[in-house]
C-alpha positions as CSV (number, residue, x, y, z in Angstrom):
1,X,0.1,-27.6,67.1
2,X,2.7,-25.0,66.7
3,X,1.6,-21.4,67.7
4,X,1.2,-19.5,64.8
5,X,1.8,-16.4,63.9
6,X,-0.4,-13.4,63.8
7,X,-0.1,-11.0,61.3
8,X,0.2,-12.4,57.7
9,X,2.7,-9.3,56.9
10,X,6.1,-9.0,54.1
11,X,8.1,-11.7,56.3
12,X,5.0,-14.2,57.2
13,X,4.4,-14.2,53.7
14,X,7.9,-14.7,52.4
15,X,8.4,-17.3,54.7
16,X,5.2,-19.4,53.4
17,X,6.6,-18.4,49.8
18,X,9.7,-20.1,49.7
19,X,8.1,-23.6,51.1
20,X,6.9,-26.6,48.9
21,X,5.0,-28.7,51.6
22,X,3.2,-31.9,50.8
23,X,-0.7,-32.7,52.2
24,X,-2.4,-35.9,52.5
25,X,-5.7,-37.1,50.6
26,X,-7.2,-36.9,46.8
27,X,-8.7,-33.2,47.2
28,X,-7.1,-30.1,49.3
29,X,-7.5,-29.5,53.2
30,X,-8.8,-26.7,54.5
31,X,-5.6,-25.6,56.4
32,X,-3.6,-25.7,52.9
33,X,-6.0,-23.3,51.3
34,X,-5.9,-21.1,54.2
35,X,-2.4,-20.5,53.7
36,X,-2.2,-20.2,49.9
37,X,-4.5,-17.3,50.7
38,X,-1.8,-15.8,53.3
39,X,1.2,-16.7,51.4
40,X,1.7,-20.3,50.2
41,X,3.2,-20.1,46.5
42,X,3.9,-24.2,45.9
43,X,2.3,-27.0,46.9
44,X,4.1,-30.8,46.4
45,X,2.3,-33.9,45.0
46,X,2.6,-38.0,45.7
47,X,1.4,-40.7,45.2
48,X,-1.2,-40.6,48.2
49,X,-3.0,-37.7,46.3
50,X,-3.4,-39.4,42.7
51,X,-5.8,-41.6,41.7
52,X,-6.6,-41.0,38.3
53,X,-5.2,-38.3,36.1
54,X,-9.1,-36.8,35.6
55,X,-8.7,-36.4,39.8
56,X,-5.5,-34.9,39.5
57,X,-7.2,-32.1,37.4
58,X,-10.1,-31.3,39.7
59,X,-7.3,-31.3,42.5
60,X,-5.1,-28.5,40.6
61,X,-8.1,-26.6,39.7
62,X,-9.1,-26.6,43.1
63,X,-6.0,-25.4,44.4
64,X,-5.7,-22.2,41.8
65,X,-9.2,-21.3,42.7
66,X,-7.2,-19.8,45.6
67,X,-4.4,-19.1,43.9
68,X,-4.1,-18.7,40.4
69,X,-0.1,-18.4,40.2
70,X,0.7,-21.4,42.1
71,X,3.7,-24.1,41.2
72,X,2.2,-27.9,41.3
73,X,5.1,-29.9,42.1
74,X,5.3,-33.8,41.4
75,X,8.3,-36.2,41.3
76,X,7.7,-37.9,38.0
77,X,10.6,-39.4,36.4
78,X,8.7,-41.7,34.7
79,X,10.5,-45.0,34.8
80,X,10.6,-46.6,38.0
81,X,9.8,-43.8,39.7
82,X,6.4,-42.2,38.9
83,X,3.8,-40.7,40.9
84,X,1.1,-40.1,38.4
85,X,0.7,-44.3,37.4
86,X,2.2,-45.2,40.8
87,X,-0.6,-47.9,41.1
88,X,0.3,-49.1,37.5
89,X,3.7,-48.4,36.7
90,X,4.8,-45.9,34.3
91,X,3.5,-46.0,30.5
92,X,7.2,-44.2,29.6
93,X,10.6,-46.0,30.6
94,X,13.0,-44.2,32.6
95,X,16.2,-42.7,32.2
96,X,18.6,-45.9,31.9
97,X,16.4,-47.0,29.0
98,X,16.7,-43.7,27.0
99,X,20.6,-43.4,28.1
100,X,20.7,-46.8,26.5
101,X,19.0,-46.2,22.9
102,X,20.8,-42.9,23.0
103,X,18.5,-41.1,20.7
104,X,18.2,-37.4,22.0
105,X,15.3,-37.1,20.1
106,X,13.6,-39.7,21.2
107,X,13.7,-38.4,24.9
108,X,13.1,-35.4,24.1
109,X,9.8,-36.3,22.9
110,X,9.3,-39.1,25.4
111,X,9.6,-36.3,27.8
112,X,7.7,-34.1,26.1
113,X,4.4,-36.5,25.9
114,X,4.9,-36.4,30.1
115,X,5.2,-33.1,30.5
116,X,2.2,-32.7,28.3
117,X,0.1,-35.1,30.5
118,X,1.1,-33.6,33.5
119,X,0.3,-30.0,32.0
120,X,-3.2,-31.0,31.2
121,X,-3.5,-32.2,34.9
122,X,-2.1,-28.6,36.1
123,X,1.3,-29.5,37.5
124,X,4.1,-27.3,36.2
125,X,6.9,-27.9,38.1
126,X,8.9,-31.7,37.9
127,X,11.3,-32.5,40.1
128,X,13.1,-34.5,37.2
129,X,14.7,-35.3,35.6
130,X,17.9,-37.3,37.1
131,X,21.5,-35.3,35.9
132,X,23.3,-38.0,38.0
133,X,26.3,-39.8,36.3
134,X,25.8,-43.2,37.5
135,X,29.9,-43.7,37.9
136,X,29.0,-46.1,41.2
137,X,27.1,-49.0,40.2
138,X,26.0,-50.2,43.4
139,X,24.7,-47.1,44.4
140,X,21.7,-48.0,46.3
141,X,19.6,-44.8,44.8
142,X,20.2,-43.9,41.5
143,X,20.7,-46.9,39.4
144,X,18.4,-47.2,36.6
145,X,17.4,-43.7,37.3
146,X,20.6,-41.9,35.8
147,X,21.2,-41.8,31.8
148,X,24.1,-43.8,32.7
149,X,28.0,-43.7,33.6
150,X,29.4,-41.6,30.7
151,X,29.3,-37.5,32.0
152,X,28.7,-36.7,28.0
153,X,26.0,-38.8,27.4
154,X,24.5,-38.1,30.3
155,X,24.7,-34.4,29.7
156,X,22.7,-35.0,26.5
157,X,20.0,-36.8,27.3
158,X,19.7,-34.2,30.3
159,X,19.6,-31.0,27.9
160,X,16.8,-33.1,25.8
161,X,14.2,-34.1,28.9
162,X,14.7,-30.7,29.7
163,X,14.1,-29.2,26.1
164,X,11.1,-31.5,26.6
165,X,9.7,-30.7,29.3
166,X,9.5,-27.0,29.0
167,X,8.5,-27.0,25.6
168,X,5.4,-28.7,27.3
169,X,5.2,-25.8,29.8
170,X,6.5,-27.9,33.0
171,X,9.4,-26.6,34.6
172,X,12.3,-28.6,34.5
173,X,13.8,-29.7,38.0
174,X,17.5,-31.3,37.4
175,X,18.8,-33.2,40.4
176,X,20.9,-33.9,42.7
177,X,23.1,-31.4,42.7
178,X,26.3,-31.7,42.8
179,X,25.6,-35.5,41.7
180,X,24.5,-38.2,44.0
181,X,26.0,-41.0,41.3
182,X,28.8,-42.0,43.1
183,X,27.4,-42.5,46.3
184,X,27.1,-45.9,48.5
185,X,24.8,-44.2,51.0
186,X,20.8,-43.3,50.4
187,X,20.8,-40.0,51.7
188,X,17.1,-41.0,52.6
189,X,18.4,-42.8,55.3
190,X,22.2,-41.2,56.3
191,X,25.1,-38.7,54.8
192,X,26.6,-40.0,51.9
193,X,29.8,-38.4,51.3
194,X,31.6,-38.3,48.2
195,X,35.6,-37.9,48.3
196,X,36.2,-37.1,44.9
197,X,38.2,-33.8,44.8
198,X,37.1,-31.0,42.8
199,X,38.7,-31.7,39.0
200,X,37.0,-34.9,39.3
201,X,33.7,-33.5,40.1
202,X,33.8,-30.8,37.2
203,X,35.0,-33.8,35.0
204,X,32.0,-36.1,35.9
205,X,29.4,-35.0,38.4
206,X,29.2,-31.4,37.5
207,X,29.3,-32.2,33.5
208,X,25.4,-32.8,33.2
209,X,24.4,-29.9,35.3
210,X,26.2,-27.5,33.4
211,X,24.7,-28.3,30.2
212,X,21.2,-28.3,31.7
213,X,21.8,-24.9,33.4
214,X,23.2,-23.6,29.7
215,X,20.2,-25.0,28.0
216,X,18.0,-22.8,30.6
217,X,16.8,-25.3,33.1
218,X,14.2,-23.3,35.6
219,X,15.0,-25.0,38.7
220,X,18.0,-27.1,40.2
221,X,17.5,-29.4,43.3
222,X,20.6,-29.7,45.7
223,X,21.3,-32.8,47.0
224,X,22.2,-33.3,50.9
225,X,25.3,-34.9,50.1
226,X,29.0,-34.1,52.2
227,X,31.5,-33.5,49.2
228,X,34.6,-32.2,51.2
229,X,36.4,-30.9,47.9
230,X,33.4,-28.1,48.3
231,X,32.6,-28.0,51.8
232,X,34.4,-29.8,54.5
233,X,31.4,-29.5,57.1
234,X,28.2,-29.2,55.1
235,X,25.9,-31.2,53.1
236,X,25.3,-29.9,49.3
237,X,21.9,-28.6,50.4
238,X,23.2,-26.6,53.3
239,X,26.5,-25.3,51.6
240,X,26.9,-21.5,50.7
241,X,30.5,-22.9,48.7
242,X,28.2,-25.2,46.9
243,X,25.0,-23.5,46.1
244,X,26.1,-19.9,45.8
245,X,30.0,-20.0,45.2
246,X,29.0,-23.0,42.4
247,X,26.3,-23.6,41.0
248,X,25.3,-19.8,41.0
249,X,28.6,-18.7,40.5
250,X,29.0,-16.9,37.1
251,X,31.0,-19.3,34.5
252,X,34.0,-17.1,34.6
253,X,34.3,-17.3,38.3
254,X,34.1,-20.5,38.1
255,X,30.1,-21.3,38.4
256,X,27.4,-23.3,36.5
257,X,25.8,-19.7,36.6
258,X,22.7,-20.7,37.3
259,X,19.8,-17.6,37.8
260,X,16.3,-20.2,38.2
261,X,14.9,-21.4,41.3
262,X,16.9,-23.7,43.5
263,X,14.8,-26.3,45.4
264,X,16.2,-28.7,48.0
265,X,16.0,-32.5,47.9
266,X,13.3,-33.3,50.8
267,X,14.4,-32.2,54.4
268,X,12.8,-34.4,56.1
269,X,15.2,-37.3,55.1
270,X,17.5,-38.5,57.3
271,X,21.2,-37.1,56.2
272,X,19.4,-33.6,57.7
273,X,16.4,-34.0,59.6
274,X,18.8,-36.7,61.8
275,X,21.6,-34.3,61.8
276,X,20.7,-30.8,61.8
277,X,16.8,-31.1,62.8
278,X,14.2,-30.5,59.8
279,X,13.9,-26.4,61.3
280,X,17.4,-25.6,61.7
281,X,18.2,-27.5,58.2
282,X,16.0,-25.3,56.6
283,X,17.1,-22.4,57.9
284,X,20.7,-23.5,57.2
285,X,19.4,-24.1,53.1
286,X,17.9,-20.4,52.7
287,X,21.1,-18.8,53.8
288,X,23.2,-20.6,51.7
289,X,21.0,-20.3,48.9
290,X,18.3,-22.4,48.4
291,X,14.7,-20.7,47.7
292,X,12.6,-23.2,47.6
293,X,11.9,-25.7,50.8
294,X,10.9,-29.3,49.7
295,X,9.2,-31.2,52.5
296,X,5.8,-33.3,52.6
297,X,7.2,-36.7,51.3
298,X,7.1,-38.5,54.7
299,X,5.3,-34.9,56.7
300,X,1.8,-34.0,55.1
301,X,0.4,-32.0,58.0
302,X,0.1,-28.2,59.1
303,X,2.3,-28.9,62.2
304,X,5.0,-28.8,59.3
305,X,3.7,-25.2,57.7
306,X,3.8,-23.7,60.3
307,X,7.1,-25.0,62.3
308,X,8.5,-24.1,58.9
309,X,6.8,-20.8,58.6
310,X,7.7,-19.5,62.1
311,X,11.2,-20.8,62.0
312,X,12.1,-19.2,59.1
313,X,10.2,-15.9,60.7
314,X,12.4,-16.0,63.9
315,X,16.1,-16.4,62.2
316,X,15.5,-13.3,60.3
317,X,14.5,-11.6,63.6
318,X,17.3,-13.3,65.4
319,X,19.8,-12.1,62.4
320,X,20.5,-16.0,61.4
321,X,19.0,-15.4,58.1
322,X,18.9,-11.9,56.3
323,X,15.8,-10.9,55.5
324,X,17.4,-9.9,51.8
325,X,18.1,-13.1,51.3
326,X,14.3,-14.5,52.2
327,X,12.8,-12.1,50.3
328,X,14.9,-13.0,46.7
329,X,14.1,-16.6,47.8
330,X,10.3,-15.8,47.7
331,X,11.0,-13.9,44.7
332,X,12.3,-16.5,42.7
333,X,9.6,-18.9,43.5
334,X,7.4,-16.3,42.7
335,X,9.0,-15.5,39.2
336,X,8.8,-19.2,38.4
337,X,5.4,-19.6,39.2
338,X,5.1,-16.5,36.9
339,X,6.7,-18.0,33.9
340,X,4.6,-21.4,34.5
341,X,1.3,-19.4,34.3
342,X,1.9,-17.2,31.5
343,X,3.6,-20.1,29.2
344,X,1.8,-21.2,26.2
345,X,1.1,-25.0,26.0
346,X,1.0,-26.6,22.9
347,X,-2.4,-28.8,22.3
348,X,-1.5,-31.6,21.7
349,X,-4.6,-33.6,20.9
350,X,-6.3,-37.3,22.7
351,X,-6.9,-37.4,26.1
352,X,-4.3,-37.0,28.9
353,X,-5.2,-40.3,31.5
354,X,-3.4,-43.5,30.2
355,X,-6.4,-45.1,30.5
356,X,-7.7,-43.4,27.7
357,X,-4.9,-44.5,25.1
358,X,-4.5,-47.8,25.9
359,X,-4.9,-50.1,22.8
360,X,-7.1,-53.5,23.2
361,X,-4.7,-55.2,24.9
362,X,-5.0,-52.7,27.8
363,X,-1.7,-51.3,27.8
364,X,-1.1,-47.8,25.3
365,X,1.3,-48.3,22.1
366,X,3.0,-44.9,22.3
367,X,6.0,-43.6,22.3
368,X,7.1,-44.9,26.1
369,X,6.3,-48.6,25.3
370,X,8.6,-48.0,21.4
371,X,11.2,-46.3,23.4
372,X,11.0,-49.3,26.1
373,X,11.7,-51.7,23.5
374,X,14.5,-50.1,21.4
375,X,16.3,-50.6,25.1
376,X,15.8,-54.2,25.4
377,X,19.4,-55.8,24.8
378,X,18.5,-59.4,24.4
379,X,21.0,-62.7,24.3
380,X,19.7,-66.2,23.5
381,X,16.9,-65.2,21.3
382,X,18.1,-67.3,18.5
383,X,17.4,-70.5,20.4
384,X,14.1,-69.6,21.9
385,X,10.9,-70.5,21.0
386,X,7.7,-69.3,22.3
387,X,6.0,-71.3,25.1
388,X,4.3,-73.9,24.0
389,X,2.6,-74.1,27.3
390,X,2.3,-72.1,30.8
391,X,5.2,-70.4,32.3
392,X,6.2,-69.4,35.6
393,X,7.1,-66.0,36.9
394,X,9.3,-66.0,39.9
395,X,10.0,-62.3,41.1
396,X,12.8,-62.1,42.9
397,X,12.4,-59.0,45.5
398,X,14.7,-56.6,47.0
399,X,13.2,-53.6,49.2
400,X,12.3,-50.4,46.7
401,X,14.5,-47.6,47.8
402,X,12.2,-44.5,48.7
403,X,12.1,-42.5,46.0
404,X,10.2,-45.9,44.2
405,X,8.2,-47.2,46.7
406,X,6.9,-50.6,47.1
407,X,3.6,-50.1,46.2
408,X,4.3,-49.8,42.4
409,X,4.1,-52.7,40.4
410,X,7.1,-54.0,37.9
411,X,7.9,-56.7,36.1
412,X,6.1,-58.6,33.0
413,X,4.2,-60.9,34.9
414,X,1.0,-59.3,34.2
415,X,1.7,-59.1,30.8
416,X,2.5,-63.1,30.4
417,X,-0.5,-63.9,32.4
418,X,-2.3,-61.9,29.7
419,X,-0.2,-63.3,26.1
420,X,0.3,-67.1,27.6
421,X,-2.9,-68.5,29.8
422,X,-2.6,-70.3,32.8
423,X,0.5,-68.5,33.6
424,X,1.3,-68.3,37.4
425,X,3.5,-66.0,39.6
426,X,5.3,-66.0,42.4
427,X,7.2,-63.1,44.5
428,X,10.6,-64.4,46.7
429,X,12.9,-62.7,49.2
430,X,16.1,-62.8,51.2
431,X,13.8,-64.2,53.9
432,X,12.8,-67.0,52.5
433,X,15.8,-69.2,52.5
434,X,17.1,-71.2,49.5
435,X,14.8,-69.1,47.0
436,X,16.3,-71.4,43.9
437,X,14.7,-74.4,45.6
438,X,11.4,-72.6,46.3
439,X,10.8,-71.5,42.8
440,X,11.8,-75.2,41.5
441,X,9.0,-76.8,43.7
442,X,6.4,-74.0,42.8
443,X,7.2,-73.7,39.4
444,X,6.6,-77.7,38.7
445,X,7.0,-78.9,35.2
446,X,6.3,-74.7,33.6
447,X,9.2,-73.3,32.2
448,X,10.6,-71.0,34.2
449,X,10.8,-67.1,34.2
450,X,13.1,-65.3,36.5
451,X,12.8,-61.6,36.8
452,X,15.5,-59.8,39.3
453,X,16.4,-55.8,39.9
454,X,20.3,-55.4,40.1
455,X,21.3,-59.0,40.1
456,X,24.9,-57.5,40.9
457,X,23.7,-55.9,44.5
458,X,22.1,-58.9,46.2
459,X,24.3,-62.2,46.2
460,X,21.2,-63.9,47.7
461,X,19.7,-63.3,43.9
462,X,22.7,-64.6,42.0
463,X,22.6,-67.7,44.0
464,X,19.2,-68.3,43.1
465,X,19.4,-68.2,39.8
466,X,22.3,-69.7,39.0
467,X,20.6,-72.9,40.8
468,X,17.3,-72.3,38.3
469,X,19.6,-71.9,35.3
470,X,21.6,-75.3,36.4
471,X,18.7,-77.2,37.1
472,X,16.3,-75.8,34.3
473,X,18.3,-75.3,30.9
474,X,15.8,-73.1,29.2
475,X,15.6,-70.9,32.4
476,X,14.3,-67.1,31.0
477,X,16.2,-64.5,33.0
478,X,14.8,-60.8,32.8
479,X,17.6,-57.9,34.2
480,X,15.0,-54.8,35.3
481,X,17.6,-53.0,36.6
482,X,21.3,-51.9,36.3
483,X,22.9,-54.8,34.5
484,X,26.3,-55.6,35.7
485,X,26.3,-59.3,35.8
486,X,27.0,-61.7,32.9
487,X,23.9,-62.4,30.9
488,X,22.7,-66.0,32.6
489,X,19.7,-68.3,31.9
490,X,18.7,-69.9,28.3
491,X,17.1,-66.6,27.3
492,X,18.5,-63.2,29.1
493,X,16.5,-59.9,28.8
494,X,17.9,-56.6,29.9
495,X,15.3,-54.0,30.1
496,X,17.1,-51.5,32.0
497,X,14.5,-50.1,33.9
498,X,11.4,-51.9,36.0
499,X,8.6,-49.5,34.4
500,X,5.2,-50.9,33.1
501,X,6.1,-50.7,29.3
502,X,9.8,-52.0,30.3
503,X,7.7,-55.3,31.4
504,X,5.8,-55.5,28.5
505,X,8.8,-55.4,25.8
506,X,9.9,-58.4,27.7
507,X,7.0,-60.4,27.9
508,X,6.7,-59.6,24.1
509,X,9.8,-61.4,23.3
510,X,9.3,-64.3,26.1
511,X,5.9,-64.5,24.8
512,X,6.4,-64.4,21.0
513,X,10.1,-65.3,20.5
């Protein structure tokens, strides 16, 4: 364990502040609320600490016996990515879907409903949502989870989640600054860079963020992403040019003038903790002018704290990192975690855990699951007719990027085991050879149902099922992700998004015609 230090003075303190660690387990360890007694001000939440939203709520309350002014952090984007039903998928579809009805109000008040559940389960601050203009489409970590690849309507639907949110009283998190839409690298895994020079970026990426940071977004997270027209040498999240000469930059300088808290993306991916080294990265944010430390995705222990902690400690002793600088850091996350406790949240009636609202088909009738099927764009549906018999499901399965996971569900193969009995599924990948041949020999005489995620990335999936839609005429293909390809298959569904309610709209209309 890394030798901590003694005194819990000014600089210890500061130092804890400006960190937003993760932990493991469904209640707090005794080491974290150790240290939101000496200094800890924000405390990040994943899927490994949820299990129902009733848990989440002892959890919080737990954690602000210690500390009564502390920021709950959670990554829920709702959609495909969502930490609160990660072992059901999402009741509320994510940003593609909105982007695609292109009703402001309507994610306004999609977000709002979140924010409201995640208020009533103490969290405060969401790292969401997406501002990223989704201008590459085979970006291998955005996709579906950008508004889409116009900057305007983007922008938008950006200044509406966060209107939503915060009416709620949960801070608002936009991301990834300066835009990780046009990237062909996950920045989980390496440095993307982006080449674009700086009129483009102001044109497109830079578009959204300014509208959210002029609607009075409370936080911004930078994204570890090389944009050379900024910074030749460093990464977004590491960048003075970026962080301080742009995005806090007054407007006529030349800024996005942003005056809220500025949180990193998490610092234990790879594009820093591989290149710079998770301590030295995080030194690098604070001085160019991050305040807030994510970290705790993929590191959950107190090793991290305190490495963290007494890093941050010894640059301001060593003159590497002013100790002005730390201190309007901590300030900031203080002042935020200020605002959060003294906002007044609007009661909005029924109980807050899914599981509560559901209707008696076990799956809620709200606003997510309306808003999931205003985004369906269906072809084919004049010449289908609903089953008359069993189907067959055949996922087709790429690996989840990180910020989804693999352990939450997708598709509407739950909900057609449900609306057409005897119903059977199967799951297929790369790995398994000629998948179109596989599914044929499983799927015997049922009709067949192929579901895919961004048919346009993985060539192994178009092959498949243009073999199904050859050999089985009346072949139902369901997009759940970005769809680029032609619309295939006898019936073709594009849900535009892989969250629980996105599943349902489709089985609705496989199911019902």
């Amino acid at each position: 364990m890394t030798t901590s230090l003694r005194a819990p003075d000014t600089l210890t303190r500061d130092a804890l502040a400006v960190l937003q660690p993760g932990f493991a387990g469904t209640s707090a360890p005794a080491w974290l609320l150790r240290h939101l007694e000496e200094g800890l001000a924000s405390v990040g939440l994943f899927g490994r600490n949820i299990e129902s939203v009733q848990q989440l709520a002892l959890l919080t309350e737990q954690l602000r016996d210690v500390r009564p002014d502390l920021l709950v952090a959670i990554d829920e984007e709702g959609g495909d990515v969502t930490r609160l039903e990660v072992r059901t998928g999402s009741s509320y579809p994510g940003n593609l879907a909105l982007g695609r009805v292109d009703d402001p109000d309507l994610t306004r008040a999609v977000a709002f409903e979140l924010g409201s559940r995640l208020a009533a389960a103490g969290v405060n601050l969401n790292w969401a949502p997406s501002a990223d203009v989704n201008s590459n489409p085979d970006n291998p970590v955005i996709g579906v989870r950008s508004f889409g690849g116009d900057p305007q309507l983007v922008a938008r639907h950006t200044v509406a989640y966060v209107e939503g949110l915060q009416a709620a009283g949960v801070a608002a998190c936009v991301k990834h600054f300066p835009g990780h839409g046009d990237t062909a690298v996950d920045s989980h895994h390496d440095m993307p860079r982006i080449d674009a020079d700086l009129e483009t970026l102001r044109a497109r990426e830079l578009v959204p963020f300014a509208a959210a940071v002029e609607a009075g977004s409370k936080c911004v997270m930078s994204a570890h992403i090389l944009l050379p027209a900024l910074d030749a040498t460093r990464p977004g999240t590491l960048s003075p040019a970026a962080l301080t000469g742009l995005l806090r930059a007054p407007r006529d300088q030349g800024g996005l003038g942003h005056q809220g808290l500025i949180v990193t993306d998490g610092m234990e991916m790879r594009a820093i903790s591989a290149t710079y080294g998770l301590e030295r990265g995080s030194v690098l944010a604070l001085a160019a002018g991050a305040d807030a430390i994510c970290v705790g995705g993929g590191l959950a222990g107190e090793d991290t704290v305190l490495g963290l902690r007494d890093a941050l400690v010894r640059a301001v002793r060593d003159g590497e990192l002013a100790e002005e600088r730390l201190a309007d850091a901590a300030a900031r996350v203080r002042g935020l975690a200020a605002w959060a406790r003294g906002v007044r949240r609007p009661d909005t009636g029924g109980p807050a855990d899914p599981a509560l609202r559901a209707d008696p088909s076990g799956a809620e009738a709200g606003i997510g699951l309306e808003a999931a099927r205003r985004a369906l764009v269906v072809t084919g549906l004049e010449g289908h007719r609903r089953p008359a018999g069993p189907l067959y499901v055949a996922a087709l399965t790429s690996v989840a990027n990180i910020a989804v996971g693999d352990e939450t569900p997708w598709g509407p193969a739950a909900e057609l085991e449900r609306m057409v009995p005897g119903t059977r599924t199967g799951t297929y990948r790369a790995a398994d050879g000629d998948v179109g041949a596989a599914v044929l020999a499983d799927a015997g005489e049922r009709p067949v149902v192929v579901v895919v995620r961004d048919l346009h990335r993985h060539p192994w999936m178009a092959d498949a099922v243009a073999r199904l839609v050859a050999a089985r005429e009346d072949t139902v293909v369901v997009e759940m992700g970005l769809p680029q390809a032609p619309p295939q298959g006898a019936l073709h569904i594009a849900t535009h998004g892989a969250a629980r309610v996105c599943g349902r709209a489709a089985a609705e209309v496989i199911a019902r015609g």
